[in-house]
N, C-alpha and C positions, 0 to 999 in steps of 0.2 A: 108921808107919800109912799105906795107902792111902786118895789121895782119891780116890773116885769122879767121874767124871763123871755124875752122875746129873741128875735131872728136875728135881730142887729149883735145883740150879744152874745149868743151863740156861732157868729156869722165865721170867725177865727178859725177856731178851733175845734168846736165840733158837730161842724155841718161838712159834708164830704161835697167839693169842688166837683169834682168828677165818678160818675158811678158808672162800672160796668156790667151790661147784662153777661149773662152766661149762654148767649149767643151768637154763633159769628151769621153775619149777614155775608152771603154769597149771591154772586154775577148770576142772573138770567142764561139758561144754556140754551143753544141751537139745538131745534131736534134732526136728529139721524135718522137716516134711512138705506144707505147706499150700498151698505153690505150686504141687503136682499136685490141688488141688480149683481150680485156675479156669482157666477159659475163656482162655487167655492169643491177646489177637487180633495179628497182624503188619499188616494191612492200613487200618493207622493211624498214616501215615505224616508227618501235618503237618495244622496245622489244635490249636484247641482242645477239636471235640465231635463224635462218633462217634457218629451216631444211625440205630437201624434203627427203621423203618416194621414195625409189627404187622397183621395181618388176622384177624380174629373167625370166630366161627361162624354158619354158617346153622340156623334151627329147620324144623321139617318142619311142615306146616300140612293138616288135610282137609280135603278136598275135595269141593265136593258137586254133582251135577248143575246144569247151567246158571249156575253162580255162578263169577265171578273170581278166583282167589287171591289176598290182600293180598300185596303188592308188599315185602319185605324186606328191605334195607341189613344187610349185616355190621357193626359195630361197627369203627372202625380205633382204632389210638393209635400211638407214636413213641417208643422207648426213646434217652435218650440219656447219653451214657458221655464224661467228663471225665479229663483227666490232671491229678491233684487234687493229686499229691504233689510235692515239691520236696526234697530231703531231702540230707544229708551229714554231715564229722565228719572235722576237721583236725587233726594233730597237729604239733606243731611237737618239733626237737631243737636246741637249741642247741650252737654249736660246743666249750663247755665241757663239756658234759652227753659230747659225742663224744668229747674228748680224755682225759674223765678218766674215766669208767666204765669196769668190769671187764667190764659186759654189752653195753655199747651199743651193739655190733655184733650182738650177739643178741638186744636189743630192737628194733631197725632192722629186720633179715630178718623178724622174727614181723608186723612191723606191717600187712601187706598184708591177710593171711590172718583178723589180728582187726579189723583194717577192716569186710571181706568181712561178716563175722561175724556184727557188729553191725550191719550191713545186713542180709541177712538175718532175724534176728531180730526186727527191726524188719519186717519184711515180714509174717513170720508172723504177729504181733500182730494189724497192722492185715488181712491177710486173715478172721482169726478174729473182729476186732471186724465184718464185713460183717453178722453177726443183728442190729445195732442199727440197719439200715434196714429191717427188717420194723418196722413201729409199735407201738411202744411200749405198755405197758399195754393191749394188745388180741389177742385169740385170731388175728389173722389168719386167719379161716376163708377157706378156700376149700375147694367144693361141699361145704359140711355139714359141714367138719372141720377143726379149730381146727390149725394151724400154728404155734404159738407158747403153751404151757402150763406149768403148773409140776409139777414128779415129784408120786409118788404114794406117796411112803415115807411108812405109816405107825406109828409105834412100838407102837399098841395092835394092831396086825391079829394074824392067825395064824403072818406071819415077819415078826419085827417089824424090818424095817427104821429106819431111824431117819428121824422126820419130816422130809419134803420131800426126801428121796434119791433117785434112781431103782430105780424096780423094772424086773420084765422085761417087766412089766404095759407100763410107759411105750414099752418098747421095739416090743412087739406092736401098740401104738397110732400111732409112728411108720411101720411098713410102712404099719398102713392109710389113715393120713393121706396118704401120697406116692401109694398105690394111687388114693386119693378122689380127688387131681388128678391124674390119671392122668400121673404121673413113671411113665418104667421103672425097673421094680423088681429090674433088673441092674445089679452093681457097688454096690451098697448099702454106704454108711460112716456110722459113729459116730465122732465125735471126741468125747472125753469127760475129766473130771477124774482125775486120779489117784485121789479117794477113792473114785469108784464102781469101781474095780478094788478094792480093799480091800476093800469090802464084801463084792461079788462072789465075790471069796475065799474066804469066809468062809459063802457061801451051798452047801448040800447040794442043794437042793430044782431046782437048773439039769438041764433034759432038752432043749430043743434050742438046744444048741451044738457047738461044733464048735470044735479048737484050731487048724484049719487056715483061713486064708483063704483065699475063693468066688473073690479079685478073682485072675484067672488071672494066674500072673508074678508078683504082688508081691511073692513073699521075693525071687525073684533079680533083680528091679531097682528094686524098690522105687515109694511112690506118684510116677508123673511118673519115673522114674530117678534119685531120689533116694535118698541112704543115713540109714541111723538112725531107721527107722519101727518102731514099737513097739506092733506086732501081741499084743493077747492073749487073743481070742478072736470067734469067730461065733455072734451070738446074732440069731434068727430073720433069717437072712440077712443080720445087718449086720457087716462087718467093725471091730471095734470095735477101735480108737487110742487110747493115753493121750496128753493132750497137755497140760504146763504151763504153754501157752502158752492153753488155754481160757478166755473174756473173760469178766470179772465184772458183775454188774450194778453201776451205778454210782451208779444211783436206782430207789427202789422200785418195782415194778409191783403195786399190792393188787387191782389188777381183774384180774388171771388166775388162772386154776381149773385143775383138774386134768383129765384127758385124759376122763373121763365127766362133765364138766361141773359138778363140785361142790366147793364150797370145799376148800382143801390142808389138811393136817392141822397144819400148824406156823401162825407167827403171821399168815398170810394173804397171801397172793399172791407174789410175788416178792419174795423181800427185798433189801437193799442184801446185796452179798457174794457172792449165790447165783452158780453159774455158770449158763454159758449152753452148755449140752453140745447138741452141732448131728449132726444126722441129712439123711444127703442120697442122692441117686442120682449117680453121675458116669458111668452107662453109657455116655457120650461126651461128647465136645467140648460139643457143643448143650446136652448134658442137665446140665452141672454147672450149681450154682447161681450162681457167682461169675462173673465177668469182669473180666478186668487186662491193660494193655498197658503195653508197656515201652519210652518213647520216650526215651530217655535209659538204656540199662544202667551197671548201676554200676562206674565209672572211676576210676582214683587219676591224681593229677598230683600232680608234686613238683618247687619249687620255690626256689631260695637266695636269701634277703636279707639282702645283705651287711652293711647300715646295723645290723642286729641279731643280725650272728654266729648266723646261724639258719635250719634248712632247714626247711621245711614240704612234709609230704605231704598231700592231702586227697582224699577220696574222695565224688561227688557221683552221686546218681542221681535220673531223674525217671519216676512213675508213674503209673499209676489203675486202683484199684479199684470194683466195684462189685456190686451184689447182679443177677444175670441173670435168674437164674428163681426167683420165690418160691416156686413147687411145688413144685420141689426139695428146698425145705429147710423142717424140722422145727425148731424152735428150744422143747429142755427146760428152762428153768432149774433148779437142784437145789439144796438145802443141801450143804455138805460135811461132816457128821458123822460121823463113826466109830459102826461097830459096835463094840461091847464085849461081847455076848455070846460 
């Protein structure tokens, strides 16, 4: 009788249980973009506070034979801009961890890159969170036109959106908001939630759009020269962005209305959760809403301590953000409810 050498016999001792590639499988990452919405200044070089001096406008006054014109002072005020950030994220490997892993050379190499990453990310956030320096539970008007409102989806209307979503309505209302403080109305961006892309989707009734973005250049370098912007459509001139990165409200606002002045159609005003989908002009430098400087760019240093068999790399950067110009910017909060029809 033959005995095979077969599987069974082998199965012990020398077939390997478990094999590992010389791969690490890594997380799916959100793409970025939000560092090409601000004002990013160089010429803040030392020092705690960056402040520029404002000048007002003159009114025109009639005139009437033999009478004096009242005498008129512009208005000043003083913008000033702080590096508010401090921020980093250390990892440490021990010399065990080095001599006895299969990967640990290939978790070592990666380390820089998701360093970076999570810096970044953390950037993005906190540029997106700059609409919670418009004030809080208040329309922000400026000249006649409320700056800061809640969508206008209402589930009963004629396309029933779902209550407090945005319509195109909201979006029509944002040009003319930016128009009312006379922002230029080139280079026009929506950053907005993933849901109102869904819904959007799902909408028949869209007549001016456009698949193509207005902002010249930006498939092939993206916003600021950045990659991974997630262009999906122009609606009445706004370049519209999905971003998962769009700030939640974190406390209710019940004292905003919707873009004609009249209570929202869901539980009333901003709710906890809602986002904060933002509409802005960045026709240049001056014109975006944001402003950030980067007195400290983000650095790794790596370092051995022998007393604990242990090398540390850490990556520290220092920043500041701030909100530039409120005319600029439209801030929509919205529900995120799905269509189902």
């Amino acid at each position: 009788m033959t005995i095979a050498m077969d599987s069974v016999w082998g199965s012990d001792h020398l077939k390997r249980n478990e094999v590992f590639n010389d791969q690490l499988k890594e997380m799916f990452e959100d793409q970025l973009f939000a560092e090409g919405l601000v004002r990013m200044i160089s010429n803040f070089g030392d020092g705690d506070n960056w402040k520029v001096s404002s000048l007002g406008e003159l009114p025109i006054d009639q005139m009437s034979e033999g009478v004096s014109l009242p005498e008129r002072r512009p208005d000043t005020g003083q913008f000033v801009f702080n590096i508010n950030e401090f921020v980093g994220v250390k990892v440490p490997f021990t010399d065990r961890f080095l001599e006895d892993d299969f990967l640990a050379s290939t978790a070592v190499a990666a380390l820089p890159r998701k360093m970076k990453r999570a810096f970044d990310e953390y950037f993005e956030t906190q540029v997106l969170k700059l609409q919670r320096v418009q004030t809080a539970n208040d329309a922000n008007t400026i000249n006649t036109a409320p700056h800061r409102i809640v969508a206008s989806g209402d589930a009963a209307s004629g396309i029933p959106e779902p209550n407090d979503t945005m319509t195109l309505e909201d979006f029509a209302f944002a040009r003319f908001a930016l128009q009312k403080a006379k922002a230029p109305l080139t280079n026009l961006v929506a950053i907005v939630d993933p849901s109102f892309e869904f819904n959007t989707n799902l909408t028949s009734t869209i007549v001016d759009i456009s698949f193509n973005p207005r902002w010249e250049g930006i498939i092939e370098t993206g916003i600021g020269a950045m990659d991974g912007i997630r262009f999906i459509r122009n609606i009445y001139g706004f370049d519209v962005f999905v971003s998962d990165f769009v700030d939640t409200l974190e406390a209710a606002e019940a004292g905003l209305l919707i873009y004609d002045g009249t209570a929202p159609a869901g539980a009333g005003g901003g709710q906890v959760g809602y986002k904060a989908n933002q509409f802005m002009t960045v026709a240049d430098d001056d014109a975006k809403p944001y402003i950030g400087a980067m007195r400290r760019a983000p650095r790794i240093e790596s370092w051995r301590d022998h007393d604990v068999e242990t090398e540390f790399h850490q990556l520290s950067a220092r920043f500041g953000l701030n909100l530039w110009r409120p005319e600029s910017l439209v801030t929509i909060v919205s529900a995120t409810t799905l269509r189902t029809d």
